[in-house]
C-alpha positions as CSV (number, residue, x, y, z in Angstrom):
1,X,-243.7,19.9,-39.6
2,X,-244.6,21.3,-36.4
3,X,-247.7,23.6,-35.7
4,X,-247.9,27.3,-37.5
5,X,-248.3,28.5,-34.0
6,X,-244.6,28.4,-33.6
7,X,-244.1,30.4,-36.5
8,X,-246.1,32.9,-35.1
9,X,-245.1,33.7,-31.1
10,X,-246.3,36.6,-30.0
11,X,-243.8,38.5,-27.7
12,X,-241.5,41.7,-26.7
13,X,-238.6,42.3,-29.3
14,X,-236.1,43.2,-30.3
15,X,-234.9,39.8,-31.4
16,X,-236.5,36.3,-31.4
17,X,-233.4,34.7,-31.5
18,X,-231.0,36.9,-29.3
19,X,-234.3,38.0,-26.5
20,X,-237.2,35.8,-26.5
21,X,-235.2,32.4,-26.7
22,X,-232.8,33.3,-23.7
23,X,-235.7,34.3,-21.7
24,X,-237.5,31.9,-21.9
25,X,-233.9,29.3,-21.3
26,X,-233.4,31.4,-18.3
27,X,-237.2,30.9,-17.0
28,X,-237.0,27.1,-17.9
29,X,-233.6,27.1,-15.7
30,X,-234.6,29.0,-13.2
31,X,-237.9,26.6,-12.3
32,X,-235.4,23.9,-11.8
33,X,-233.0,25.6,-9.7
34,X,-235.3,27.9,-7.6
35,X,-233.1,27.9,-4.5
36,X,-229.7,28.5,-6.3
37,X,-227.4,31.3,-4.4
38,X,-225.3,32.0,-7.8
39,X,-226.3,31.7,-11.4
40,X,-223.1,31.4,-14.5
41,X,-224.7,32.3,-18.3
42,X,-222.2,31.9,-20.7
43,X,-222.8,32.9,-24.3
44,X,-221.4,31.6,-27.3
45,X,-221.2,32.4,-31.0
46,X,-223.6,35.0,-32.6
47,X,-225.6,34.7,-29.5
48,X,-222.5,36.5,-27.5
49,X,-221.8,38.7,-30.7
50,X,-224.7,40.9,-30.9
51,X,-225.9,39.9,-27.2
52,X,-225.4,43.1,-26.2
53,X,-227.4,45.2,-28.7
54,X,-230.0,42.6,-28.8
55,X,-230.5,43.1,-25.0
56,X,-229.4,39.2,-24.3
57,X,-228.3,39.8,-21.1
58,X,-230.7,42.2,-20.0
59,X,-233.5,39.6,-20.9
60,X,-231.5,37.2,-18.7
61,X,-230.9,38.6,-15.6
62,X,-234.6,40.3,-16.0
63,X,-235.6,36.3,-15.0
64,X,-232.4,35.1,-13.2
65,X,-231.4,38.6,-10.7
66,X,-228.7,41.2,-11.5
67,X,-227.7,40.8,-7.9
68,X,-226.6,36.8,-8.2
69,X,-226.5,36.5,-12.3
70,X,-223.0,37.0,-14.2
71,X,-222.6,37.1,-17.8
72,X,-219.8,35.5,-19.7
73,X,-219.3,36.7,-23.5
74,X,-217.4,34.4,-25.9
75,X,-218.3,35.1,-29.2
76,X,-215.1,33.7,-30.4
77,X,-216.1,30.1,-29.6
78,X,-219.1,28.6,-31.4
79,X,-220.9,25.3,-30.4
80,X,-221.2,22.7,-33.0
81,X,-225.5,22.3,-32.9
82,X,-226.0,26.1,-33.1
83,X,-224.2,29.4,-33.2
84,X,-226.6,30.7,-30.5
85,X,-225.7,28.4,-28.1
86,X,-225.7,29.8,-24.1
87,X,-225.1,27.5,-21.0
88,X,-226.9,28.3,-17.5
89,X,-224.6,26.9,-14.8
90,X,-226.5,27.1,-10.6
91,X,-224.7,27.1,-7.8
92,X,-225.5,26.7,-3.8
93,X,-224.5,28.6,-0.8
94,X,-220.9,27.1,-1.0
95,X,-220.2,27.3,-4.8
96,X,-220.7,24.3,-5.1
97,X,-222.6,23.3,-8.5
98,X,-226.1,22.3,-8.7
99,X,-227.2,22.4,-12.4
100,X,-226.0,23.4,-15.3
101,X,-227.6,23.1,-18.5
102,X,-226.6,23.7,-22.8
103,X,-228.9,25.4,-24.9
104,X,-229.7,26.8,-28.1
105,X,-231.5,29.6,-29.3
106,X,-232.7,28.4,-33.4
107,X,-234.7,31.5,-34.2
108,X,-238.5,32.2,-33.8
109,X,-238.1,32.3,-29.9
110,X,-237.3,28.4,-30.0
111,X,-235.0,26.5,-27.9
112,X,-233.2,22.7,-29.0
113,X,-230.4,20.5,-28.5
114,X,-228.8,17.2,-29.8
115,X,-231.1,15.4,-27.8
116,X,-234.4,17.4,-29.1
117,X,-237.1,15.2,-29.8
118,X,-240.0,17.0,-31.8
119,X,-241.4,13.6,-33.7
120,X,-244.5,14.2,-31.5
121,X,-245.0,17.9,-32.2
122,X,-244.7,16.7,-36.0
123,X,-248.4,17.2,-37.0
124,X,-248.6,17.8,-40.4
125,X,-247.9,14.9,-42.9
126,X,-246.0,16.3,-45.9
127,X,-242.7,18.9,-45.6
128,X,-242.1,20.5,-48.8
129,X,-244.8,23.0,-51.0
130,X,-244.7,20.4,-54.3
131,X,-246.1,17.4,-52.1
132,X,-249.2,19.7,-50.7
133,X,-250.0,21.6,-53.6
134,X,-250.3,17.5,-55.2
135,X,-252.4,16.7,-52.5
136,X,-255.0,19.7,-52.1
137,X,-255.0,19.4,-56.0
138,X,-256.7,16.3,-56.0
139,X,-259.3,17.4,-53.4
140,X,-260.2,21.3,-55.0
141,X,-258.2,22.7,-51.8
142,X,-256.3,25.5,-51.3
143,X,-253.5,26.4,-48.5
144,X,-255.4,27.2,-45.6
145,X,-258.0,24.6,-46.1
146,X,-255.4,22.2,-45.9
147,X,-253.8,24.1,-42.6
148,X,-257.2,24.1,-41.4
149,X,-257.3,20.0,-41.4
150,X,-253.8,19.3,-39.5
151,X,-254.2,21.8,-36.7
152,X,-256.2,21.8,-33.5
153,X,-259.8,23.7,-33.5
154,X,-258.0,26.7,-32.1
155,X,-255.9,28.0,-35.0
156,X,-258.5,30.4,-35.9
157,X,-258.7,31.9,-32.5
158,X,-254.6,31.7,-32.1
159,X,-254.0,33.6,-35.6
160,X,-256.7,35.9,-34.1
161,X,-255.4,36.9,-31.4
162,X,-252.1,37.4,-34.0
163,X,-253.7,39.2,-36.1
164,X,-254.6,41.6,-33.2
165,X,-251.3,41.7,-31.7
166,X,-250.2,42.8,-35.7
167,X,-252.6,45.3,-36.0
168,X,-251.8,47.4,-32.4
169,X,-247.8,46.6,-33.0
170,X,-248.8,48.7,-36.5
171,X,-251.2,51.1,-35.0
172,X,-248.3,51.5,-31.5
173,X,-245.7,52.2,-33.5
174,X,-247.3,55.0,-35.7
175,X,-248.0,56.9,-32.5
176,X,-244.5,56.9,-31.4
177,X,-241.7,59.6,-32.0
178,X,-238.3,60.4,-30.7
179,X,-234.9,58.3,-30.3
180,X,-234.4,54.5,-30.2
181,X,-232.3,52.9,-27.5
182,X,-229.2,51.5,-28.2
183,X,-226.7,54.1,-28.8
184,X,-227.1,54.7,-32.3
185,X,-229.6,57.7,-31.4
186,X,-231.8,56.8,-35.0
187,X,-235.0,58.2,-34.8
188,X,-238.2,57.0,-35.4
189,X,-239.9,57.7,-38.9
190,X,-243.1,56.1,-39.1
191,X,-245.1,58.7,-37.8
192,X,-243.7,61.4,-40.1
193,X,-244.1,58.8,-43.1
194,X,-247.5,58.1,-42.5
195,X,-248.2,62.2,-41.9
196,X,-246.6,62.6,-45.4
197,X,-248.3,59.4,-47.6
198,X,-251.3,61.6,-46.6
199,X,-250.6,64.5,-48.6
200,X,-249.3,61.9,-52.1
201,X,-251.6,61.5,-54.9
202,X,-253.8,58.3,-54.3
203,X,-251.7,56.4,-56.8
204,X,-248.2,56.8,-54.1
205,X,-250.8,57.1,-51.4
206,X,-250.8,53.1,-50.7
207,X,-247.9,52.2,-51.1
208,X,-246.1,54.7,-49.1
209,X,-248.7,54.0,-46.5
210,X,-247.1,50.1,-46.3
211,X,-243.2,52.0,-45.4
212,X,-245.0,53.5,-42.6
213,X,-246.8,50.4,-41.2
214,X,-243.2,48.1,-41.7
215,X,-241.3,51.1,-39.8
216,X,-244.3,51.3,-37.5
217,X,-243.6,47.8,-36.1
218,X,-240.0,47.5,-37.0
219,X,-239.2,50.5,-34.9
220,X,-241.9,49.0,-31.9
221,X,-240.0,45.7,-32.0
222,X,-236.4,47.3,-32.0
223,X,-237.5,49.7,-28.9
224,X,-238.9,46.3,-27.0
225,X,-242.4,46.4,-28.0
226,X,-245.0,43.6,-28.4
227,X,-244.6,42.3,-31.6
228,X,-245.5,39.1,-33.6
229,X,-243.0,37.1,-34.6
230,X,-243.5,36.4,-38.5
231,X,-241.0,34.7,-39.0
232,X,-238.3,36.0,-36.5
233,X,-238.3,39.7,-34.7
234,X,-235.8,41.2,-37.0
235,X,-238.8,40.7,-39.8
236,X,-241.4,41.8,-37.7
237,X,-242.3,44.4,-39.7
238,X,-243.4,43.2,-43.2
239,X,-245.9,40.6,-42.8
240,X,-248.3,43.2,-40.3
241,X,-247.2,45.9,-42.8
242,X,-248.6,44.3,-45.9
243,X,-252.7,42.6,-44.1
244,X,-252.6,46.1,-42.6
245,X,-252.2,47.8,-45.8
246,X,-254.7,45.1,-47.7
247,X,-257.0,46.0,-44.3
248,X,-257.6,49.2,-44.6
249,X,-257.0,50.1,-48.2
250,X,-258.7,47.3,-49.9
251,X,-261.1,46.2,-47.4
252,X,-260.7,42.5,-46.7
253,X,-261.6,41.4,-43.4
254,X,-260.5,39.4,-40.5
255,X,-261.7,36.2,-41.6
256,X,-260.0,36.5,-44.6
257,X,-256.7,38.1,-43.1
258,X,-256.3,35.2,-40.8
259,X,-256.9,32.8,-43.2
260,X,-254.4,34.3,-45.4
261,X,-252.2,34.1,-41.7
262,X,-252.6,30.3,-42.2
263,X,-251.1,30.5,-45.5
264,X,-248.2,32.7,-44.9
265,X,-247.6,30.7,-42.0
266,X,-247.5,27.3,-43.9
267,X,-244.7,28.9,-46.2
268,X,-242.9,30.1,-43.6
269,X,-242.6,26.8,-41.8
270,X,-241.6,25.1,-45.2
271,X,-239.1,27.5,-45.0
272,X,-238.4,26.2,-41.1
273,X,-238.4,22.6,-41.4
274,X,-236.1,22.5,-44.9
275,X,-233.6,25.7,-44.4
276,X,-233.6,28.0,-41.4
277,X,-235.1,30.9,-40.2
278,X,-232.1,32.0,-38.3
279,X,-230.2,34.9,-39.4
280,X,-227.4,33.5,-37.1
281,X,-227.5,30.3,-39.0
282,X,-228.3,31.8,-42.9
283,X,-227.7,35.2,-42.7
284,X,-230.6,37.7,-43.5
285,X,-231.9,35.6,-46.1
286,X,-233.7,33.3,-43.7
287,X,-235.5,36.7,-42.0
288,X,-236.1,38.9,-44.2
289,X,-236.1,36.6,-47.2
290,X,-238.8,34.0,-45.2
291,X,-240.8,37.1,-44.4
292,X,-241.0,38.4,-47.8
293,X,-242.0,34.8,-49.1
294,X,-244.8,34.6,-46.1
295,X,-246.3,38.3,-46.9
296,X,-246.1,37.4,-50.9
297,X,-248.4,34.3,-50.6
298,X,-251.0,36.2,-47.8
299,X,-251.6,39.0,-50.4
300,X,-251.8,36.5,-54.0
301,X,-254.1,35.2,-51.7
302,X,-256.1,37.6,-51.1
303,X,-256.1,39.1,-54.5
304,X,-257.5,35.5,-55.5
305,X,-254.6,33.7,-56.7
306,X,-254.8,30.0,-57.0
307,X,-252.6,27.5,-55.4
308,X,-250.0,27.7,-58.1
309,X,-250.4,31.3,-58.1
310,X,-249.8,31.8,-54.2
311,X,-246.5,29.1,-54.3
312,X,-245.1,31.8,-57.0
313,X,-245.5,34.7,-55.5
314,X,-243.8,33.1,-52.4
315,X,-241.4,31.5,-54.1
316,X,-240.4,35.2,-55.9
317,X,-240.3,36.8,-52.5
318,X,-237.6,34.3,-50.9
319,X,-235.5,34.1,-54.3
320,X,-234.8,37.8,-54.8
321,X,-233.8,37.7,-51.3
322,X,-230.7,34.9,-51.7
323,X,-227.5,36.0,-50.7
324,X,-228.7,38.6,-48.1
325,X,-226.6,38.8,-45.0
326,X,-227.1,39.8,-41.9
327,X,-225.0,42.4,-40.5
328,X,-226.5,44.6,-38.3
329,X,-224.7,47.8,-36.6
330,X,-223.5,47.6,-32.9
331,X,-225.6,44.2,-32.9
332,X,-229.2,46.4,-32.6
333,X,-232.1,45.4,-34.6
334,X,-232.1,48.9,-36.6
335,X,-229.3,49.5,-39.3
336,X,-230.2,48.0,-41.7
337,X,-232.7,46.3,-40.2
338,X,-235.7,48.6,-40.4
339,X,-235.6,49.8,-43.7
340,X,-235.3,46.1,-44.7
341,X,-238.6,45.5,-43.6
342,X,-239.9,48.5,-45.6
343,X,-238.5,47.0,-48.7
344,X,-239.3,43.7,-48.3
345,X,-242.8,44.5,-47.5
346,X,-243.1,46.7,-51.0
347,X,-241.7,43.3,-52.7
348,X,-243.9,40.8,-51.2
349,X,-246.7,43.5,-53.3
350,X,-244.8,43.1,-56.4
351,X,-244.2,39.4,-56.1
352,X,-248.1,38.8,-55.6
353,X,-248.9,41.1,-58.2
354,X,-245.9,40.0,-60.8
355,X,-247.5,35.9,-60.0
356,X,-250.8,37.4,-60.6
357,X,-250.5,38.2,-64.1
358,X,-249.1,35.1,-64.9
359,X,-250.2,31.7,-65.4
360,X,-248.3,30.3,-62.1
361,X,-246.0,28.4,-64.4
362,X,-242.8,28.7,-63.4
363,X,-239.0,27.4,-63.9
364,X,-237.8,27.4,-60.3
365,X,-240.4,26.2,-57.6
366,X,-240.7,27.2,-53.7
367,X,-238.8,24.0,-52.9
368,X,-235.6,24.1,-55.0
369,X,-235.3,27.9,-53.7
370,X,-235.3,26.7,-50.0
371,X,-232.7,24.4,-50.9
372,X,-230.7,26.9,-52.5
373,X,-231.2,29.0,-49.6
374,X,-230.2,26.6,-47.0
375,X,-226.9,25.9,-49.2
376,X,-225.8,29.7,-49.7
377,X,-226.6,30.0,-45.8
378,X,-223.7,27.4,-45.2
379,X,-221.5,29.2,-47.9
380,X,-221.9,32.8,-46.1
381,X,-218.9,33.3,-44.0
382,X,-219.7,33.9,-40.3
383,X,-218.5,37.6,-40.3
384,X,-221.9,38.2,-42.3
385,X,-224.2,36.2,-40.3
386,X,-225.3,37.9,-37.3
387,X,-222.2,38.5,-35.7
388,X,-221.8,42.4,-36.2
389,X,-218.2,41.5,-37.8
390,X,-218.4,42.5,-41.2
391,X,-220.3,44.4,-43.7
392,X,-221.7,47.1,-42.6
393,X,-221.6,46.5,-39.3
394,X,-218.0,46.6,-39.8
395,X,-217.8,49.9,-42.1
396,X,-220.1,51.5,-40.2
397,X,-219.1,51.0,-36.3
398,X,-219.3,54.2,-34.3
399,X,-216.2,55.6,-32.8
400,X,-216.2,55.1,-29.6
């Protein structure tokens, strides 16, 4: 598995998959073809879908020039490695071509292709949750101790700086009102939901205080903000929303909010290396599911829960989340996107505190619900995987 640092990219929103990885294909493009008259971006798939509402283009031709950069759309024709799949064509003074180049964007803000080679990025040594919670049972570890000894002397200053990112995406968004961009004129709610958790008996008080933080940073990420993907954009929201919440109501600090980064981050790229993290290639599952599963084993760890205890609560978080498509409204990160955060936030609570009272035994480990995830992925028909075709997206599509 690669680094936990690519889990965790810290960038402007709304989408990992459908802004941050085109960006960043157009910047890697256009330091290759610097002296190119005319630029071609065509957009396949999912990518070309919900491009639109995901500000695809706009991300592009904020690297490559509106003046010389066209965009193609053909959502109707999907590339065999990927659904997000985009290709950058450059051409000189006399149209003739210079370059042109086949990408794919897989979720979290990462790029590959058939001829991807990440052996040598591969840094830790065992892939699934059963082989690591053997081996840091045998040594009296537990998750981030074991992160700790496979990643470079940084981490702790990287899932600082993350964890700072987090809180002002949290902090940013409660100090917003008014109307999201995107034409389906919602209005932001986490300031009025934090006003009102105020004036709740202490017992509501904390947990209407985590819909506030999730719609804090949801609505930041969906308006362009900077945001930490955790494990995609789309899911911004419920990882931040939950370390906040155990922040400021329950006192634990930094060091052991980043530390619980390192295990939320482990789980999350279990979740990377064996299944997906794309809603494009899984559905919602992979985003909010993953991020539900990440925030579920930060808190058990936090509360104290053992390694066995921690792989539960993870494990509860991703399988009540099976099935869930992705279906978004006009392709914008916002129906249903936002409140999903909210709710999966409130579950990753219940799924630490539900694997807390219990003796971590369980029937169905973290592993065998990755699988399963990976396989209902393949079974979801593309209408309900990030392609604005069906569900609500398709019951719900403004007049125009």
């Amino acid at each position: 598995m690669e680094s936990i640092k690519k889990i965790y990219r810290i960038g402007n929103g709304p989408s990992s998959s459908h802004t941050m990885g085109p960006k960043k294909a157009a910047r890697n493009f256009l330091w290759e073809t610097a002296n190119a008259k005319r630029y071609t971006v065509t957009l396949y798939g999912s990518l070309a879908a919900t491009g639109r509402g995901h500000l695809t283009d706009i991300a592009i031709l904020d690297v490559l020039g509106e003046e010389r950069t066209e965009i193609i759309w053909k959502p109707e024709i999907v590339l065999d490695f990927h659904t997000n799949g985009l290709k950058f064509e450059a051409f000189d003074q006399e149209g003739k071509l210079i370059k042109d180049y086949i990408t794919y964007s897989v979720g979290g803000g990462q790029l590959a292709d058939e001829n991807t080679d990440t052996s040598e990025t591969h840094i830790y040594q065992h892939k699934k949750i059963t082989e690591i919670l053997e081996y840091i049972g045998k040594r009296g570890m537990t998750f981030w101790e074991y992160v700790k000894k496979y990643e470079d002397d940084d981490i702790w200053e990287y899932l600082a700086e993350v964890w700072d990112v987090m809180k002002k995406s949290v902090e940013d968004g409660l100090d917003e009102e008014g109307v999201l961009p995107g034409g389906l004129f919602l209005r932001r709610k986490a300031m009025l939901y934090h006003t009102r958790a105020k004036s709740f008996k202490p017992s509501l008080q904390g947990r209407c205080s985590v819909k506030a933080y999730a719609l804090a940073v949801s609505e930041h990420n969906a308006s362009g903000g900077l945001i930490v993907t955790a494990p995609t954009c789309g899911s911004a929201g419920v990882l931040p929303a939950v370390l906040y919440h155990l922040s400021k109501e329950h006192g634990f600090n930094d060091k052991q909010i980043i530390w619980a980064l390192a295990t939320a981050g482990l789980f999350g790229n279990i979740i990377k290396e064996n299944a997906s993290i794309s809603g494009a290639e899984v559905g919602c599952q992979g985003e909010i599911g993953s991020a539900c599963s990440m925030a579920a084993a930060a808190a058990n760890q936090l509360f104290g829960g053992f390694p066995q205890q921690i792989e539960y609560a993870a494990e509860i978080g991703l399988e009540h989340h099976l099935g869930l498509t992705c279906d978004p409204i006009c392709g914008l990160v916002q129906v249903p996107c936002i409140e999903r955060n909210v709710f999966a936030a409130l579950r990753a609570l219940d799924a630490s505190l539900y694997s807390l009272m219990s003796d971590g035994q369980h029937l169905v480990s973290f592993d065998k619900v990755v699988k399963t995830m990976k396989l209902t992925g393949k079974d979801i028909p593309s209408l309900y995987r990030e392609t604005a075709e069906g569900g609500l997206a398709l019951l719900l599509r403004p007049k125009e």
